[in-house]
C-alpha positions, 0 to 999 in steps of 0.5 A: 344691323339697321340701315340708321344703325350703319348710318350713325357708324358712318357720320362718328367715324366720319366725323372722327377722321375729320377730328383726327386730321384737324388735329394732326395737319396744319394744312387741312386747318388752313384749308378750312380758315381759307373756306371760313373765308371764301364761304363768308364773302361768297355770302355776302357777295354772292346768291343763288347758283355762283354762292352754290359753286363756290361752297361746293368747290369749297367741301370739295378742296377739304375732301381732297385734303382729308383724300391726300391724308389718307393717302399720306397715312398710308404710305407711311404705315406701309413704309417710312424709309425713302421710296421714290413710289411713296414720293410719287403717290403723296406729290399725286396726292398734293396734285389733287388738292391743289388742283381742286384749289385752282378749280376754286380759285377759277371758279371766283375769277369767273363769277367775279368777272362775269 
């Protein structure tokens, strides 16, 4: 197989794992209507390097959220009786979305105030 012909295997089931969890969690939808925002007054405020930042950090809050879905996934097909491991890793998981979020949320404070 091709380097193109594993380049378009990658972005459909790239793209599939994106369908599939728009379809399946309410907060990666809410995540990307936060970015529709975020991402539409970065554009009409912003230019250059701060617009830049805040789109990237952006992809990066829905990369985190489509990362604890798997993350999520997998713990459940492993096991879905009570685990205090399986509650460690999904609350590690949420960790890392939300901490992505405020390193968005920081990032508009300091472009906002400076």
């Amino acid at each position: 197989m091709g380097f193109f012909e594993r380049l378009k295997w990658r972005c459909i089931w790239s793209w599939s794992g994106v369908r599939d969890t728009w379809a399946s969690e309410p907060s990666f939808r809410s995540w990307v209507w936060a970015n529709v925002v975020s991402g539409g007054l970065a554009v009409w405020l912003l230019s250059g390097a701060e617009l830049a930042l805040i789109l990237a950090l952006g992809v990066l809050v829905l990369a985190a959220e489509l990362i604890n879905t798997a993350v999520e996934r997998a713990v459940d097909l492993i096991s879905l009786e009570q685990s205090e491991l399986a509650r460690m890793a999904k609350d590690a998981g949420s960790a890392g979305v939300a901490v992505t979020a405020v390193a968005a949320g920081v990032a508009w404070g300091v472009v906002l105030m400076g």
